[in-house]
C-alpha positions as CSV (number, residue, x, y, z in Angstrom):
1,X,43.8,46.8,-17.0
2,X,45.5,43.6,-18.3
3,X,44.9,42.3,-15.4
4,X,41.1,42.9,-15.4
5,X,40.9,41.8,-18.6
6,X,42.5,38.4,-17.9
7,X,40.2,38.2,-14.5
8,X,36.8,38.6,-17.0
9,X,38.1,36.6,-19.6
10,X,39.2,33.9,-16.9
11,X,35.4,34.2,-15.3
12,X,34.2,33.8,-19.5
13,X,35.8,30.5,-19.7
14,X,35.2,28.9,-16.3
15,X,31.5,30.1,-16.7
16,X,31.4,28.2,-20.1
17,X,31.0,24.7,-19.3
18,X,28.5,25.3,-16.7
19,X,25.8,27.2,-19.3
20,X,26.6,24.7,-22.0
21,X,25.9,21.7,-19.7
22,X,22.1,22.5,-19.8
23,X,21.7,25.2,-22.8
24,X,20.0,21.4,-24.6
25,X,17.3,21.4,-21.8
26,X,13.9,22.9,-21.7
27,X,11.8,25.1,-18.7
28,X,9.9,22.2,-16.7
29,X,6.4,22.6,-16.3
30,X,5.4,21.5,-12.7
31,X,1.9,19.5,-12.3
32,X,0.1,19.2,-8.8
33,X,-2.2,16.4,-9.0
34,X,-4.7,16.4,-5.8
35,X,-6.8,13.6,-5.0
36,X,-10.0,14.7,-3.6
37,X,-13.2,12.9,-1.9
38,X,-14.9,15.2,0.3
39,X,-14.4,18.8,-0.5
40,X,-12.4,20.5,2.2
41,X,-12.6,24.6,2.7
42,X,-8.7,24.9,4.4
43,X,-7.2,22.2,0.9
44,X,-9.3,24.1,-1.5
45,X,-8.4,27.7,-0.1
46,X,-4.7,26.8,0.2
47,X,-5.4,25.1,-4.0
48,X,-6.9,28.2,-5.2
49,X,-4.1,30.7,-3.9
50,X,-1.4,28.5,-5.6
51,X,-3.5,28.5,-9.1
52,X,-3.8,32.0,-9.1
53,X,-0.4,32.7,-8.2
54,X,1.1,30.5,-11.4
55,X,0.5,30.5,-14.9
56,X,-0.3,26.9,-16.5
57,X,2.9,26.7,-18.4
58,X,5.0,27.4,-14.9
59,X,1.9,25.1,-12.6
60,X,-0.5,23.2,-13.6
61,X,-3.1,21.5,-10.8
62,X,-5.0,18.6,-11.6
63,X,-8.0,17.7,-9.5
64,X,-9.3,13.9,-9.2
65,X,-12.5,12.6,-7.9
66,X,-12.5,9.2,-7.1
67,X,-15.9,7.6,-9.4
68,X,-17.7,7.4,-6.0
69,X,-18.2,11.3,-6.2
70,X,-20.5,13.4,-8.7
71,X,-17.1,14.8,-9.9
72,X,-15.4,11.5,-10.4
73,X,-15.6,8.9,-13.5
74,X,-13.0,6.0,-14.5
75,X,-10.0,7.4,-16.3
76,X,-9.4,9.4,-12.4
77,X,-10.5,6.1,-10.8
78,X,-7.8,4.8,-12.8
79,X,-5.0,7.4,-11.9
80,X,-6.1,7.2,-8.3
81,X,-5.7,3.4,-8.4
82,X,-2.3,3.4,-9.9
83,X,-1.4,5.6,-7.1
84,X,-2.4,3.9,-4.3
85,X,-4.1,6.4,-2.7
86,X,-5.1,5.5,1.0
87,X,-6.5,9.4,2.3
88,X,-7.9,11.7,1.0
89,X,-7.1,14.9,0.4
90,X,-3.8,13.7,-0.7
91,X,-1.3,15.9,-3.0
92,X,1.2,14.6,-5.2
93,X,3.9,17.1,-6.8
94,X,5.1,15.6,-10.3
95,X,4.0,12.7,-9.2
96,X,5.5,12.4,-5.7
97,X,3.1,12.3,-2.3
98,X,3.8,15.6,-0.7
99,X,0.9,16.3,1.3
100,X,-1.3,13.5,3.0
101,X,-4.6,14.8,4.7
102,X,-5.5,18.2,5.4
103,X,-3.9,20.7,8.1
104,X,-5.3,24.2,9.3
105,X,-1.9,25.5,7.6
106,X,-3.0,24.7,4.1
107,X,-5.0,27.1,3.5
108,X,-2.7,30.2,3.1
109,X,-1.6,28.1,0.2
110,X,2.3,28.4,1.3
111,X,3.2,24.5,1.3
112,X,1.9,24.5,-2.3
113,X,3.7,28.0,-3.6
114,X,7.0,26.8,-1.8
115,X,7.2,23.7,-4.0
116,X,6.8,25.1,-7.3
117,X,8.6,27.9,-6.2
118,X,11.4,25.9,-6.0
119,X,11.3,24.0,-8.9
120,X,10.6,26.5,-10.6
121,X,13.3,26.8,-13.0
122,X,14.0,23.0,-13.3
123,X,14.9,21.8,-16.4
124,X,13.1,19.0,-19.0
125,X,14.2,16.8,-21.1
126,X,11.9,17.6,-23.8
127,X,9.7,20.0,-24.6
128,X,5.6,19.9,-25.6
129,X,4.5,22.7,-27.9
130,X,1.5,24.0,-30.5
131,X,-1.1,22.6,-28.1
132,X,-4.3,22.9,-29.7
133,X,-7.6,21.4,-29.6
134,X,-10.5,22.0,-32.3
135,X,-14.2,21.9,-30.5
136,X,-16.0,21.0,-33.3
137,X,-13.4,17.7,-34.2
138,X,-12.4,17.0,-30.4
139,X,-8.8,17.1,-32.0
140,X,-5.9,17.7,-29.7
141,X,-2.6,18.3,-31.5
142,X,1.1,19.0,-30.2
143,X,4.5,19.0,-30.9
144,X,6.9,16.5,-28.7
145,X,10.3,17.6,-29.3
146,X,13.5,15.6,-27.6
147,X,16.4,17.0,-26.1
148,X,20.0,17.2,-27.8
149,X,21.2,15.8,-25.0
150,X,22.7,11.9,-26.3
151,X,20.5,10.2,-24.0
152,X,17.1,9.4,-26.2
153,X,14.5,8.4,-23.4
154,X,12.2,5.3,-23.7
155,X,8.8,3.9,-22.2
156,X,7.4,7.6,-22.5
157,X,3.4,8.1,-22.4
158,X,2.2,11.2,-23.6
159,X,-1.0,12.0,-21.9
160,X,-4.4,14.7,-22.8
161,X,-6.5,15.2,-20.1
162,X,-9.7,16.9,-19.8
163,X,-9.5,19.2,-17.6
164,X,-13.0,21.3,-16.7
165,X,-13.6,25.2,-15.0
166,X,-16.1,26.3,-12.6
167,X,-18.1,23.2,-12.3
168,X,-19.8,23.6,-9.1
169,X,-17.8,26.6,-8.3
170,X,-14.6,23.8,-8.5
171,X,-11.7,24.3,-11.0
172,X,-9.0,21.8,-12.9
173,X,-11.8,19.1,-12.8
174,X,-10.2,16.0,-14.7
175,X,-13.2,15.1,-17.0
176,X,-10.9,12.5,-19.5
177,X,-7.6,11.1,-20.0
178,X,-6.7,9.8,-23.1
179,X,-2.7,8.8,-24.3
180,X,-0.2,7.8,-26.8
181,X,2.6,5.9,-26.6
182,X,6.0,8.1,-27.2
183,X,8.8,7.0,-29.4
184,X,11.7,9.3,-29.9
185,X,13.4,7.6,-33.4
186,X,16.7,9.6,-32.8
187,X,18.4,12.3,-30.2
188,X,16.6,15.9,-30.5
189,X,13.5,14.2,-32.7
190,X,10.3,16.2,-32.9
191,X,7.0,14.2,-33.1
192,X,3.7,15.7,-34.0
193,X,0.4,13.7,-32.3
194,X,-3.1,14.0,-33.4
195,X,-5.4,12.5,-30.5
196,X,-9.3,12.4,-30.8
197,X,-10.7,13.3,-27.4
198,X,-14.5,13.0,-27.1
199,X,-16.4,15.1,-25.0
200,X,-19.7,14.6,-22.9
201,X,-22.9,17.0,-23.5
202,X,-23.3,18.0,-20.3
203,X,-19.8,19.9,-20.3
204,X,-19.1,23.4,-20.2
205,X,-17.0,23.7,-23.7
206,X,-16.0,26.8,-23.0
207,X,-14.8,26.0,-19.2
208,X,-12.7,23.0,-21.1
209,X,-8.7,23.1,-21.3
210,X,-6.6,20.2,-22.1
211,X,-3.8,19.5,-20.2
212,X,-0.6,17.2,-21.9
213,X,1.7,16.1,-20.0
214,X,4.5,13.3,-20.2
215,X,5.2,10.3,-18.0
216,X,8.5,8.2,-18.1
217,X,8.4,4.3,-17.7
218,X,8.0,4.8,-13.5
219,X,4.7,7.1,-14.3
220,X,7.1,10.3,-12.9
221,X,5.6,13.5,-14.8
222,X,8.5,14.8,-16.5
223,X,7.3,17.4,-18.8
224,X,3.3,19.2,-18.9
């Protein structure tokens, strides 16, 4: 028995330091961001299966038209001009290019789901919470809370985008982006943002969700 007891209390201790090492850390929210000219029945099969499979607080997929397209407009101009993109379909996962062009084997949705599958349970260093956004002000507001972890992050953007249902049978249309800069005053600091985010007429309100999400000084998505 003493023996036992040692072994467990032995296992206790040595198991310690590994929980506290990352008890200060929040569940990551992964963001697909797809870059999309022409639509494509094999990318859009293989989107749909990975949307349905997640909730929005474990995946979140983003869909950007470049302004050429019916679908597109300048703030996903913009993103897809920062990014560089050369082909389209492409597919970035938190902001790294994952998938370039389109492959019969997309459409099962597998090379999506295995991603956030893995990353599943990766941690963030902050955390965004009370989203809410008022139709009748086009008011977003949300909690940005920092990490205990002594190292208080810099060159953050906070972003809200726009993000529209069932438009032309297409979901996670990016309609608007709109953002704030982030500025953590001390370690574990919790900000509160009120953004004004206009909406067009000709949108569905009720098809609307905003999306926030957080990019670090090298535009990596750290947090959604």
């Amino acid at each position: 028995m003493k023996k036992t007891a040692l072994l467990i209390i032995s296992l206790i201790i040595i198991s310690m330091p590994l929980f506290a090492q990352n008890w200060q850390y929040f569940p990551k929210t992964n963001v697909w961001e797809v870059f999309i000219n022409e639509e494509n029945a094999e990318f859009n099969n293989g989107l749909t299966i990975a949307d349905e499979m997640y909730p929005d607080d474990e995946a979140i997929i983003l869909r950007y038209y470049p302004s050429s397209n019916d679908l597109g407009n300048t703030d996903a101009q913009n993103v897809i001009d920062q990014y560089q993109i050369d082909a389209f379909p492409s597919a970035y996962f938190n902001s790294n290019l994952t998938i370039k062009g389109t492959k019969a084997h997309l459409q099962d949705g597998n090379p999506f789901n295995a991603l956030i599958e893995k990353h599943l349970y990766d941690a963030a260093p902050m955390i965004i919470h009370n989203l809410a956004f008022n139709t009748q002000t086009n008011t977003v507001t949300c909690f940005l809370r920092d990490a205990e972890d002594s190292n208080l992050m810099t060159g953050l953007t906070l972003q809200y985008i726009v993000v529209e249902n069932n438009v032309s049978g297409v979901n996670n249309v990016v309609r608007r982006i709109a953002s704030d800069e982030v500025n953590f005053n001390s370690d574990g600091d919790i900000l509160q943002f009120n953004k004004v985010v206009n909406l067009e007429q000709s949108w569905n309100v009720d098809n609307i969700k905003i999306i926030a999400l957080v990019r670090n000084a090298d535009n990596q998505i750290i947090q959604a």
